[in-house]
N, C-alpha and C positions, 0 to 999 in steps of 0.2 A: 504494500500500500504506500502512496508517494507520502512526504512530508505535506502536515497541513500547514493552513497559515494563520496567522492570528487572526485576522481577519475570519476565516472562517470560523473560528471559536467562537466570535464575537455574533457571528451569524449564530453558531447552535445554542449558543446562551440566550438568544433572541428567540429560536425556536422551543427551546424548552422549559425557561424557568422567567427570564426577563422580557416579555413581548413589546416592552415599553421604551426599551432602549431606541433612542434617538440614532437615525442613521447617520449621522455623523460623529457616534461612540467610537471613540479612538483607542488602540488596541495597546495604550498603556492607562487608560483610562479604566478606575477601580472599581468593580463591579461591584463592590461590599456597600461602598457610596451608592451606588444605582439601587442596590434593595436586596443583593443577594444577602441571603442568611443559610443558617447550617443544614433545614430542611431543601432548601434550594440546591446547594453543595452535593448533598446526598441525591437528590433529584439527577444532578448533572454527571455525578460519580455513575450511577446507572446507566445515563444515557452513551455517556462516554464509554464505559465498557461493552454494552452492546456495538457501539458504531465501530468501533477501533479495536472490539477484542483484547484488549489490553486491561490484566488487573490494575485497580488503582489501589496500590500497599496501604496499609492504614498510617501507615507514619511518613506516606506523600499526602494525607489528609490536613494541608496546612492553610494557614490563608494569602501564606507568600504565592502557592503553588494555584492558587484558582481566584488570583486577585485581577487579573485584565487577560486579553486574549493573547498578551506576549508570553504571560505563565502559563497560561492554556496549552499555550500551542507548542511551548518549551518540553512541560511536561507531557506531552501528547507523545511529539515523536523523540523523546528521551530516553522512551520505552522500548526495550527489544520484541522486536515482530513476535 
């Protein structure tokens, strides 16, 4: 699977947990500020591992790691296939 980009994080955080985000959310732009919370987090952990097959460890459970679409997408493909 190719590397994502942040940009697309910032898409699937729009498709799953934040529909509010402004299309000009910028991909260092902090998601915690925009409304995510921990049930959100968990929401995004699932989606995330369905899309990308990729477990999310509990101690990548951080809020460095799912704070804007540059940690998203850091941690995304940080991951081994």
């Amino acid at each position: 699977m190719p590397a994502t980009t942040p940009t697309a994080m910032i898409d699937l955080v729009r498709e799953t947990v934040l529909p509010d985000l402004p299309a000009d959310f910028s991909t260092e732009a902090d998601f915690f500020e925009a409304g995510l919370d921990s049930m959100g987090v968990m929401q995004l952990v699932m989606f995330l591992e369905e899309r990308f097959a990729k477990k999310v460890e509990p101690d990548e459970l951080s809020r460095a790691n799912f704070r804007s679409g540059n940690a998203l997408a850091a941690l995304v493909n940080g991951k081994a296939a």
